[in-house]
TORRO-5516 format. One line per field, with one value per residue: chain; residue number from 1; residue in three letters; x, y, z of N, C-alpha, C in turn. Coordinates in steps of 0.05 Angstrom, whole numbers, plus 32768, in hexadecimal, padded with zeros to 4 digits. Example, Ala and Ser with C-alpha at 12.3 -4.5 7.8 and 13.67 -1.06 7.14 Angstrom:
c	(A; A)
k	(1; 2)
r	(ALA; SER)
n.xx	(8108; 8101)
n.yy	(7F8E; 7FD3)
n.zz	(809C; 808E)
ca.xx	(80F6; 8111)
ca.yy	(7FA6; 7FEB)
ca.zz	(809C; 808F)
c.xx	(8108; 8102)
c.yy	(7FBE; 8001)
c.zz	(809C; 809D)
//
This chain:
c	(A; A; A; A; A; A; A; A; A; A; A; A; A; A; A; A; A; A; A; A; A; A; A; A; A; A; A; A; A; A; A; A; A; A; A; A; A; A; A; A; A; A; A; A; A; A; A; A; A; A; A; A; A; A; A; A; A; A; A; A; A; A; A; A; A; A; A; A; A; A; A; A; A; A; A; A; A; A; A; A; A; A; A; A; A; A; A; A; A; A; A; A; A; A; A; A; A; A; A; A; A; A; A; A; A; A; A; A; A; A; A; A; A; A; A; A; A; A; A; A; A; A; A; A; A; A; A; A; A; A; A; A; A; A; A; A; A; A; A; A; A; A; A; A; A; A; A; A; A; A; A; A; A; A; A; A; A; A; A; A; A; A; A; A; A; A; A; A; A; A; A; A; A; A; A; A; A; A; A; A; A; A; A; A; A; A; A; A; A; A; A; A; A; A; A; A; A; A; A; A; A; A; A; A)
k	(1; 2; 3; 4; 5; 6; 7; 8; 9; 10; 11; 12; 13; 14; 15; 16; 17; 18; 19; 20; 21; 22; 23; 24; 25; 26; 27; 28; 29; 30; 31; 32; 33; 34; 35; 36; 37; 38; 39; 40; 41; 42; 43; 44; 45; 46; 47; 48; 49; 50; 51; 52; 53; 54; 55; 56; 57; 58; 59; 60; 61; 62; 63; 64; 65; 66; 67; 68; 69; 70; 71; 72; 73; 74; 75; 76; 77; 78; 79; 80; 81; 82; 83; 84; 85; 86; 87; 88; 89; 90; 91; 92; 93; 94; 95; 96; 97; 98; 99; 100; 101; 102; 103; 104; 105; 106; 107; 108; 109; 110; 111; 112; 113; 114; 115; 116; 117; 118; 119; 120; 121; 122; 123; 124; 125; 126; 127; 128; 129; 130; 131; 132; 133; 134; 135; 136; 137; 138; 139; 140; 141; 142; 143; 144; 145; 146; 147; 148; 149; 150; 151; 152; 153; 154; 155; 156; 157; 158; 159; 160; 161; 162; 163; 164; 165; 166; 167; 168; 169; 170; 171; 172; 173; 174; 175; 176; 177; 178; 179; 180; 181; 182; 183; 184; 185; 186; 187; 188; 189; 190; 191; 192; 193; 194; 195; 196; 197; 198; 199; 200; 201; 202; 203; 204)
r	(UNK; UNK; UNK; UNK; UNK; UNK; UNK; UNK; UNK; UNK; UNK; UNK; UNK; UNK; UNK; UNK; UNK; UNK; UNK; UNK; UNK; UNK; UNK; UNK; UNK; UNK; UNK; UNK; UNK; UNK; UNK; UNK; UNK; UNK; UNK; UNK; UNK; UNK; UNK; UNK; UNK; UNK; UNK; UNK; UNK; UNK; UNK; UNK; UNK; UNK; UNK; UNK; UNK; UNK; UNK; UNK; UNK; UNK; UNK; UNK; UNK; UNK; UNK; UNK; UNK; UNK; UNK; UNK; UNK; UNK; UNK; UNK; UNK; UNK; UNK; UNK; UNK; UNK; UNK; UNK; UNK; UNK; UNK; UNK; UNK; UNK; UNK; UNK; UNK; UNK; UNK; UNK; UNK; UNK; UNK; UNK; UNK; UNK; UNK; UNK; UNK; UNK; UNK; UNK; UNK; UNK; UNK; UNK; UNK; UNK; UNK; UNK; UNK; UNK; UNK; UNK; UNK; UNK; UNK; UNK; UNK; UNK; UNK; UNK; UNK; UNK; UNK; UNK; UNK; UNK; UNK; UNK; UNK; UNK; UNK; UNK; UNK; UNK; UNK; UNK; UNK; UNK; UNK; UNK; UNK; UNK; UNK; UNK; UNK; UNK; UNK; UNK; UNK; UNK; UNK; UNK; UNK; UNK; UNK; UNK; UNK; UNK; UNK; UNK; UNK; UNK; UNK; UNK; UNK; UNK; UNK; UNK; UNK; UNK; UNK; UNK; UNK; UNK; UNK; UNK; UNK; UNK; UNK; UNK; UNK; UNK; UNK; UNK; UNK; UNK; UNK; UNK; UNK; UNK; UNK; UNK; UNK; UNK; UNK; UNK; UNK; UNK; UNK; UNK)
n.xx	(7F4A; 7F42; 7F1D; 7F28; 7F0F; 7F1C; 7EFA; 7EDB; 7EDF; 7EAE; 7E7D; 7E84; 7E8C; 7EAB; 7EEC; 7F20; 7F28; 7F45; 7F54; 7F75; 7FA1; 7F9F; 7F98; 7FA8; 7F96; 7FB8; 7FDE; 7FB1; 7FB6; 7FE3; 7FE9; 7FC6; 7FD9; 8000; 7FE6; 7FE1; 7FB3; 7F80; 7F7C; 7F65; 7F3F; 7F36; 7F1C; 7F45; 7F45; 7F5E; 7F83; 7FBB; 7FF3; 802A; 8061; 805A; 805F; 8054; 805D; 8060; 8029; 7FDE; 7FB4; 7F95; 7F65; 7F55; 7F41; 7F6E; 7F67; 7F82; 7FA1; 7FDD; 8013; 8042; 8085; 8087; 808A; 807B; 8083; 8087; 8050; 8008; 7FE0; 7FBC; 7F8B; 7F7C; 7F63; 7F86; 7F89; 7F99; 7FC1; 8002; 8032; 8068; 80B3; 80A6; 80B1; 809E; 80AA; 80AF; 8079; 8033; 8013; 7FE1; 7FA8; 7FA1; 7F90; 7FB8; 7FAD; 7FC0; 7FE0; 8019; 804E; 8080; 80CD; 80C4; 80C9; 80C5; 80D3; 80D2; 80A0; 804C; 8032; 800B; 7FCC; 7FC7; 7FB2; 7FDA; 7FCD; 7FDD; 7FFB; 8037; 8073; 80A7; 80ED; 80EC; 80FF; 80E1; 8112; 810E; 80E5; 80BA; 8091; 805D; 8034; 7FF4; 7FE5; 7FD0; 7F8E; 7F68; 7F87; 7FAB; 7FCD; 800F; 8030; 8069; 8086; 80C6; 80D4; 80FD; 80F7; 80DB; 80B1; 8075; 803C; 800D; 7FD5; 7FAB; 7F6E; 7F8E; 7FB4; 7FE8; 801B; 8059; 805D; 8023; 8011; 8021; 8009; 7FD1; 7FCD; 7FD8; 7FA9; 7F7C; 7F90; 7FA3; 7FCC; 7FC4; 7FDA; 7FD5; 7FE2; 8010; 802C; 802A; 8046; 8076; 8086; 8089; 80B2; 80E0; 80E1; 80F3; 8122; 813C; 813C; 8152; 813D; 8128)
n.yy	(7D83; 7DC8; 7E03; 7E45; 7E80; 7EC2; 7EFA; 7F35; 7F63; 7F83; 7F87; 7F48; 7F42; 7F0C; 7F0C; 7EFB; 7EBE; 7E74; 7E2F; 7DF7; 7DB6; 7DB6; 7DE0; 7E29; 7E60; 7E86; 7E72; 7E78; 7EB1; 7EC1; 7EB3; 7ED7; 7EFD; 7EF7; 7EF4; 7F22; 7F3F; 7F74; 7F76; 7F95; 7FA9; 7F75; 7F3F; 7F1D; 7F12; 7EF7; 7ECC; 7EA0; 7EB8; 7EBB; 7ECE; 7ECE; 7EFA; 7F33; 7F62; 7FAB; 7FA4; 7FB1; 7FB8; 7FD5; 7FF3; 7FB9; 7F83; 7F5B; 7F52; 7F2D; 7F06; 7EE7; 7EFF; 7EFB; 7F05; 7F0F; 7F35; 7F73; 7FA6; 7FE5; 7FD7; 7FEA; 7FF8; 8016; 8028; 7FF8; 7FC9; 7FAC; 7F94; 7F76; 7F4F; 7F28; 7F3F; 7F3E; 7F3E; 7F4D; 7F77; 7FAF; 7FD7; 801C; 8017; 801E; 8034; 8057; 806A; 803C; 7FFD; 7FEA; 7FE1; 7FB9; 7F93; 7F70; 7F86; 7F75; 7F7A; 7F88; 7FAC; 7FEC; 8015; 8056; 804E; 8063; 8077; 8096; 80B0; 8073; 804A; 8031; 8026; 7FF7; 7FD4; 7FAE; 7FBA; 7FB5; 7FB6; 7FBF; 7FDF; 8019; 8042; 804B; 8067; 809C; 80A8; 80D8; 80DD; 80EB; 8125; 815F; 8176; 8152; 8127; 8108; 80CB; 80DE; 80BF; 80B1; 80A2; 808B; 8083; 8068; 80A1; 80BB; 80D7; 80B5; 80C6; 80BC; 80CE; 80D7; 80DB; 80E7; 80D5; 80C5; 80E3; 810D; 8144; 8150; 8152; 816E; 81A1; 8191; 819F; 81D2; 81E8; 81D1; 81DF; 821B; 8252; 8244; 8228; 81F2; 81F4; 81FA; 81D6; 81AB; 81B8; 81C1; 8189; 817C; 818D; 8184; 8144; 8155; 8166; 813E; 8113; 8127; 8147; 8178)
n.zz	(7ECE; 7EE5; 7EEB; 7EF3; 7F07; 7F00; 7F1F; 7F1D; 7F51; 7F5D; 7F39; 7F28; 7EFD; 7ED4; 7EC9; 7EB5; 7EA7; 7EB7; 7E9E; 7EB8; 7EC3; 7F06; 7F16; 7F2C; 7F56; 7F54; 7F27; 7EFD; 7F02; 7EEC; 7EBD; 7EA2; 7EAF; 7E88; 7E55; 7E59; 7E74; 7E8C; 7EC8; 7EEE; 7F25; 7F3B; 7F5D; 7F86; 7FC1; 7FF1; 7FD2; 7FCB; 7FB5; 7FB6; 7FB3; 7F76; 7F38; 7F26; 7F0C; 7EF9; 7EEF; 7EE9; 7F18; 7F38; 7F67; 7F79; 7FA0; 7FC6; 7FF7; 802F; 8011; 7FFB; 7FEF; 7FFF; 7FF0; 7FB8; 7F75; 7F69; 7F59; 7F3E; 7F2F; 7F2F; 7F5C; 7F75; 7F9D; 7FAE; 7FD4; 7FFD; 8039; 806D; 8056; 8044; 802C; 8030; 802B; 7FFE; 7FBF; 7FB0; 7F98; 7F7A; 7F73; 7F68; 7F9D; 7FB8; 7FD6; 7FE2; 800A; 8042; 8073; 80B1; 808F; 807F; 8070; 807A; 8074; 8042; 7FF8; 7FF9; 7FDB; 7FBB; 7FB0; 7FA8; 7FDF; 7FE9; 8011; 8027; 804A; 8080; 80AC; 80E8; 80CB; 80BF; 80B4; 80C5; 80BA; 8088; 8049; 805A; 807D; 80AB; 80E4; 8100; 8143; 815D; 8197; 81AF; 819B; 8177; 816C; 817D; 819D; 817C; 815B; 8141; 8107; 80E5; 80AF; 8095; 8052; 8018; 7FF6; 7FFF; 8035; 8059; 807E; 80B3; 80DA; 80F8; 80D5; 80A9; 8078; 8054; 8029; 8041; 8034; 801C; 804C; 806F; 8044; 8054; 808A; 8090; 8079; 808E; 80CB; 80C4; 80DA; 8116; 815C; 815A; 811F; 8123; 8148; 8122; 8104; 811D; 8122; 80F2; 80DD; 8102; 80F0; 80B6; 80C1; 80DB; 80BD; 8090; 806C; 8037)
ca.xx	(7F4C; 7F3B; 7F1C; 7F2B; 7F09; 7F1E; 7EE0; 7ED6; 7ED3; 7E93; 7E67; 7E7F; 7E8D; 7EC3; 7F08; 7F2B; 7F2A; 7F58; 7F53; 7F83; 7FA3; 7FB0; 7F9B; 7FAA; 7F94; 7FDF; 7FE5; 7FA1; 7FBB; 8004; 7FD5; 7FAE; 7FF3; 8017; 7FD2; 7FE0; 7F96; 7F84; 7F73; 7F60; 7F27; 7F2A; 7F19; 7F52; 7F47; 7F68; 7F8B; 7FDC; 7FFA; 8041; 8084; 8054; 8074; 8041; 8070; 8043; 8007; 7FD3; 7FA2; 7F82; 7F46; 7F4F; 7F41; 7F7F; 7F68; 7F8D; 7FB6; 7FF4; 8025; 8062; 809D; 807A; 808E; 8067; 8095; 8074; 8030; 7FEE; 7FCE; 7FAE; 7F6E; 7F6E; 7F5A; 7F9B; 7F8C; 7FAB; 7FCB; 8013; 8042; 807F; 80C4; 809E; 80BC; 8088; 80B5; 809C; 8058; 801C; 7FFC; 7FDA; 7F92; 7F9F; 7F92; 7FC8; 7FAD; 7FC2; 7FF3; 8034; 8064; 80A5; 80E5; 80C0; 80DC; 80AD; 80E6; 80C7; 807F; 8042; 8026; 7FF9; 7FB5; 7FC5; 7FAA; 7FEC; 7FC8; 7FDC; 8011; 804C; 8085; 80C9; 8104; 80ED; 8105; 80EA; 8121; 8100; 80C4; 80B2; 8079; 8053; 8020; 7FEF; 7FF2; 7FBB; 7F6E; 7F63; 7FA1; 7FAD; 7FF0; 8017; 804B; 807D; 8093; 80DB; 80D6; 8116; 80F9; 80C5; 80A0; 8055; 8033; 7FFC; 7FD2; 7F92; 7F66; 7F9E; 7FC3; 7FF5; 8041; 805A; 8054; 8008; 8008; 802D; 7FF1; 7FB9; 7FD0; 7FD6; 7F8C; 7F72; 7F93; 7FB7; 7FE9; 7FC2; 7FE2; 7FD4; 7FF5; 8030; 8032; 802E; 8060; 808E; 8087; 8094; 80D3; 80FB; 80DE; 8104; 8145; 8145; 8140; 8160; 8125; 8120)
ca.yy	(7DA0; 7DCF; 7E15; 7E5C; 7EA6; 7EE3; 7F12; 7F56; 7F67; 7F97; 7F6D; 7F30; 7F2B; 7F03; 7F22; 7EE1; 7E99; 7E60; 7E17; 7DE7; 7DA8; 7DB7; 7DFB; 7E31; 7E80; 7E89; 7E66; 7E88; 7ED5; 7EBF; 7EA7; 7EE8; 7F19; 7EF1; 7F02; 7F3E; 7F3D; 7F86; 7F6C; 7FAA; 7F9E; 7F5E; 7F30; 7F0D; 7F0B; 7ED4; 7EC0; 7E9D; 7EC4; 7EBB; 7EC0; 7EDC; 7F12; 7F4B; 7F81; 7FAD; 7F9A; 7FBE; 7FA2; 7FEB; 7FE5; 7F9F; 7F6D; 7F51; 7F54; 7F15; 7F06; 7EDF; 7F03; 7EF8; 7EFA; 7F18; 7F4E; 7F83; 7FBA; 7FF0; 7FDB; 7FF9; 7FE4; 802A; 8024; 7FDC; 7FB7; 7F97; 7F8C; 7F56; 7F41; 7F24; 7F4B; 7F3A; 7F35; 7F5C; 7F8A; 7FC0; 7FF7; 8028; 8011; 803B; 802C; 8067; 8060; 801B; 7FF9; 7FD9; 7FDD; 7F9B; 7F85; 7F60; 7F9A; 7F7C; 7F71; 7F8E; 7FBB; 8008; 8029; 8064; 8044; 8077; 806C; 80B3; 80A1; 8060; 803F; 8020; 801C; 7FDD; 7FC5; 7FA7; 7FC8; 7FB5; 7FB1; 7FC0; 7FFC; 8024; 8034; 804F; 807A; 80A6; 80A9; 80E8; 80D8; 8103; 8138; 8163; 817C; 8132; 811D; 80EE; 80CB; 80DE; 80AA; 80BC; 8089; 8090; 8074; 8075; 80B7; 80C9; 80D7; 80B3; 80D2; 80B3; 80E0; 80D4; 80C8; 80EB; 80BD; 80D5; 80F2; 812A; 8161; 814C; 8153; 8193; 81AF; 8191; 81A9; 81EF; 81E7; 81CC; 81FA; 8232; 8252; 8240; 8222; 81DD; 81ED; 8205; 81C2; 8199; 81C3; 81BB; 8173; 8174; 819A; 816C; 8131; 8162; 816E; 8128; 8106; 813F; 814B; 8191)
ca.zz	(7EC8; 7EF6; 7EE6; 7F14; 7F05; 7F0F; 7F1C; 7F20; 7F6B; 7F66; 7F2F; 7F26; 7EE6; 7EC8; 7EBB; 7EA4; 7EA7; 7EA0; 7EA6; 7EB3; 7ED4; 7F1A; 7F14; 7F45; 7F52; 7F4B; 7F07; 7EF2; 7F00; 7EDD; 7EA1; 7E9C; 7EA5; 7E74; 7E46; 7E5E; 7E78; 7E97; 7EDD; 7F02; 7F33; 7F3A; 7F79; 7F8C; 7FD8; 8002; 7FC2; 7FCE; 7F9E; 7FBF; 7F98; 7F56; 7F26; 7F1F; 7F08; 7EED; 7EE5; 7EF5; 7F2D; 7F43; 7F6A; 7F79; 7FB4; 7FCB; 8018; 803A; 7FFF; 8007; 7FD9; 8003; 7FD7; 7F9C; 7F6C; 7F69; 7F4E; 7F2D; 7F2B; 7F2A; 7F73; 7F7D; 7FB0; 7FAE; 7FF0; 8008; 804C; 807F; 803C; 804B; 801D; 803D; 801A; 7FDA; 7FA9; 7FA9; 7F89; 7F5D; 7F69; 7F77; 7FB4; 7FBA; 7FDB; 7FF3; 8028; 8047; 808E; 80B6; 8075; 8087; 805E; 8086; 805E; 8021; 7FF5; 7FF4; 7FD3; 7FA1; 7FA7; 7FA8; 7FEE; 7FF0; 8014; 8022; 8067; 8089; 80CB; 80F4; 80B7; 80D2; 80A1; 80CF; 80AD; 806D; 8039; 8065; 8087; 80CF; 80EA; 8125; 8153; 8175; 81A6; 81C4; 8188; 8163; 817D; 818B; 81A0; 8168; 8160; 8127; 8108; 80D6; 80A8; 8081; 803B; 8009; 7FE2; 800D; 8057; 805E; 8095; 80C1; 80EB; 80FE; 80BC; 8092; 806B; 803D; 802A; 8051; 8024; 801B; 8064; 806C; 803D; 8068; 80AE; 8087; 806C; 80AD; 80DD; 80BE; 80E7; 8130; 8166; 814F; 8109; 812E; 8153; 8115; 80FA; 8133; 811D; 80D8; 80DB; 8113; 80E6; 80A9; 80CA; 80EC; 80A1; 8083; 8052; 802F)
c.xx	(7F3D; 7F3A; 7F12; 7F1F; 7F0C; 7F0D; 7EEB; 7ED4; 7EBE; 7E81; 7E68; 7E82; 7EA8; 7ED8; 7F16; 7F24; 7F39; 7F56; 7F67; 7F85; 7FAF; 7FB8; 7F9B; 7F9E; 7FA5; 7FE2; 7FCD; 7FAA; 7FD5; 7FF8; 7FD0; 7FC9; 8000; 800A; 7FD7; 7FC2; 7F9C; 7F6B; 7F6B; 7F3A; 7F20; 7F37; 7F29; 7F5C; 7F4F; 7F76; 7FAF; 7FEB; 801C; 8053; 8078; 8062; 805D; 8044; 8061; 8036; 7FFB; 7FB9; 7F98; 7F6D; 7F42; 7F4D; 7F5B; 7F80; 7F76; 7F9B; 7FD1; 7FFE; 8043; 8078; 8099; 8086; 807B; 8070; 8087; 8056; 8020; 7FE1; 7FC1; 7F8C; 7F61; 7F76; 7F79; 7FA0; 7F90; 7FB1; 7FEB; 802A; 8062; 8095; 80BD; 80AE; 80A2; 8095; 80AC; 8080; 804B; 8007; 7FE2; 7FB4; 7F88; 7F93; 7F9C; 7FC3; 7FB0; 7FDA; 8003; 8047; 807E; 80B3; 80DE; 80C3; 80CB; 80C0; 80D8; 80A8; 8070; 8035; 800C; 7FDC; 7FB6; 7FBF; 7FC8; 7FEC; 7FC7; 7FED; 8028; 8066; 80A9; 80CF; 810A; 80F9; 80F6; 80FA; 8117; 80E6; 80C6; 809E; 8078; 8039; 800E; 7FEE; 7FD7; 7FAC; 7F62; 7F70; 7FA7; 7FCC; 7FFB; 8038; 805F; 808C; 80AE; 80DA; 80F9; 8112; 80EA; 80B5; 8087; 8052; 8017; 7FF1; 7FB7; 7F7D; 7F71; 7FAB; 7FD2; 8019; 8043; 8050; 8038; 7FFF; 800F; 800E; 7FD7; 7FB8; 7FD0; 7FB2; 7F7C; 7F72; 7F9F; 7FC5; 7FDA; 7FDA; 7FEA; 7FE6; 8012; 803E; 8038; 8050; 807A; 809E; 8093; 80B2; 80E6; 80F3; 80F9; 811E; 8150; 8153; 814E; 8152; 8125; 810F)
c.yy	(7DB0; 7DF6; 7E29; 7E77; 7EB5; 7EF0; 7F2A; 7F56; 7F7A; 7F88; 7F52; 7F24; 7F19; 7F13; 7F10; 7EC7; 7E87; 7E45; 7E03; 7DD0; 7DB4; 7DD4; 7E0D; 7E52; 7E8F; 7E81; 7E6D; 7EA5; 7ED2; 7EC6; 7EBF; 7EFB; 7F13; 7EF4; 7F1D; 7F54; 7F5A; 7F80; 7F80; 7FA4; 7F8A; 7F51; 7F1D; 7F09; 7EED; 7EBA; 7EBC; 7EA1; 7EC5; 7EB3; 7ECD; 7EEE; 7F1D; 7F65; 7F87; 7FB0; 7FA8; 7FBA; 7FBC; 7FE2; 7FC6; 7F95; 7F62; 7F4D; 7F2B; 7F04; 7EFD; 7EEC; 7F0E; 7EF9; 7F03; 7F32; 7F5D; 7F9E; 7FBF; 7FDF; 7FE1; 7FE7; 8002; 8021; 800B; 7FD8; 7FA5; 7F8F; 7F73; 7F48; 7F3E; 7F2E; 7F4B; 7F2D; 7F3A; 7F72; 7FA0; 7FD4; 7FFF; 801E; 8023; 802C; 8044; 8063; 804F; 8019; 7FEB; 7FD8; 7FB8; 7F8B; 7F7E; 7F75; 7F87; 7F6D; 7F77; 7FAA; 7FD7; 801B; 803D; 8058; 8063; 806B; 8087; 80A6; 8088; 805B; 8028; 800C; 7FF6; 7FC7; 7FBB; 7FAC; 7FC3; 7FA5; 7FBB; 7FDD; 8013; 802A; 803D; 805D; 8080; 80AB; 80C2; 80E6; 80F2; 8122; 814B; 8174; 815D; 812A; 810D; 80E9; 80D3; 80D0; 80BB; 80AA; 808D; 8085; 8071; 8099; 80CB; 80CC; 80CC; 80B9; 80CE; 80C0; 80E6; 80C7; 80D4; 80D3; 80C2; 80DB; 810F; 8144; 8163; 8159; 816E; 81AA; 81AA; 819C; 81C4; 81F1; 81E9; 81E6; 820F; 8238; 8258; 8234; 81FC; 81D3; 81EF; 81E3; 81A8; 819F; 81C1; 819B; 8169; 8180; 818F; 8157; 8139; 8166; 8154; 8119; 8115; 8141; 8169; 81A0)
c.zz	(7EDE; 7EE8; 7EF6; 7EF8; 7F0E; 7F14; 7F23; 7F44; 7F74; 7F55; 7F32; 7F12; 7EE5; 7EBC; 7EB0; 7EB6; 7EA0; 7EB5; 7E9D; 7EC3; 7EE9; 7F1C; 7F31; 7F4B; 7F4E; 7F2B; 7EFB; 7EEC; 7EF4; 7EC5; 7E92; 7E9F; 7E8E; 7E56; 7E44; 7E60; 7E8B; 7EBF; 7EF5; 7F10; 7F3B; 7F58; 7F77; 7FAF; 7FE6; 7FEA; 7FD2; 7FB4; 7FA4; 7FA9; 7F77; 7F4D; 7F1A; 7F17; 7EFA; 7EDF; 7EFD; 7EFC; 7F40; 7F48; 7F6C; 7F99; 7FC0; 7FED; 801F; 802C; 8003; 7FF4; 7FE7; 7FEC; 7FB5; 7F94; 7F65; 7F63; 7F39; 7F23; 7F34; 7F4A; 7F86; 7F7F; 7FA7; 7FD1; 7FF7; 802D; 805C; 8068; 804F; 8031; 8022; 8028; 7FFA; 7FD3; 7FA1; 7FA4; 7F78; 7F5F; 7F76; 7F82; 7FCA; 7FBC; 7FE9; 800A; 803A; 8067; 8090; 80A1; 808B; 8075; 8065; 806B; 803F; 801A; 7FDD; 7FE5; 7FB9; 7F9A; 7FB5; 7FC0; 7FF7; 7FF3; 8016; 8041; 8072; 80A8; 80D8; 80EA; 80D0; 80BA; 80AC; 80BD; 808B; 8057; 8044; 8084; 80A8; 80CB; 8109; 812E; 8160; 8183; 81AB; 81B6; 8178; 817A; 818D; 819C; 8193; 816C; 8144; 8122; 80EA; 80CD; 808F; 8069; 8030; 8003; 7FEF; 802B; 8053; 807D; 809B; 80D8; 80E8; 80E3; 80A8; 8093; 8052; 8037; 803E; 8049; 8024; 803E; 8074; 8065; 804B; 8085; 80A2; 8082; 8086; 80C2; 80DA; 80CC; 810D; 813B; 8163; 8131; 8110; 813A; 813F; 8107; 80FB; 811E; 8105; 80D2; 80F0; 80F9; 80CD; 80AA; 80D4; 80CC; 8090; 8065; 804E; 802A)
//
């Protein structure tokens, strides 16, 4: 028999437990959804969670940095400002889920499927996302008071927009370049920006 714990990833305590033959951190977190155990927070870093069915369940505030969950469903669930960095997410079903906060810098996204997920505030920096639901993105270099670059990522439903340490949907971003720079030269330039992106995607 072989027995795995979930902890908390800020105390430490125990969030579940299960012991079996030929037990696995995979066949522990099955265990504990099929309980219908409320697993939010919990340290599951560098866990192979590949191929699991996590539809959702809600794992907010959790650990998941380097995380194999290739192939996993993940449709509609709860993974707001959990740690998912250099996690491999590839070939996932992350629809409808709220990834809002995250941190998917470094992730593997490709071939997985962002369709209608909440990505507002989420860190995408350094992801690798080809091919996947979303269906393109455009690059401006050289752009801002900084010159920061600003990328422009197509979803199904929605624009995320990357631009310096914003991180967010368009509209969110619309309202911060208004806040920021009101109607300077700089807001004019973002402006520019957001309305080719608008007419290119044919967003309203």
């Amino acid at each position: 028999m072989s027995l795995i714990e979930i902890k908390n990833r800020v105390n430490g305590e125990v969030i579940f437990k299960h012991d079996c033959e030929n037990n696995t951190v995979k066949i522990t977190v099955e265990e504990a959804v099929k309980l219908k155990i409320n697993l939010s927070g919990s340290d599951l870093s560098g866990s192979n969670l590949s191929g699991i069915n996590l539809s959702g369940i809600n794992l907010s505030v959790s650990n998941l940095s380097g995380s194999d969950l290739s192939g996993s469903n993940l449709s509609w669930s709860n993974l707001s400002w959990s740690n998912l960095s250099g996690s491999n997410l590839s070939w996932s079903d992350l629809s409808g889920s709220d990834l809002s906060g995250s941190d998917l810098s470094r992730s593997d996204l490709s071939r997985s499927n962002l369709s209608g997920s909440n990505l507002s505030g989420s860190d995408l920096s350094r992801s690798k996302i080809e091919a996947g639901i979303i269906s393109t993105f455009k690059f401006f270099g050289n752009f801002g008071s900084a010159g920061r670059n600003t990328v422009f990522l197509k979803l199904e439903k929605s624009i995320y927009v990357h631009c310096g340490c914003f991180k967010g949907l368009l509209e969110d971003f619309a309202k911060k370049v208004k806040e920021t720079h009101g109607k300077n030269e700089l807001a004019r330039e973002y402006g520019l920006m957001i309305a080719m992106i608008k007419k290119l995607w044919k967003i309203k």
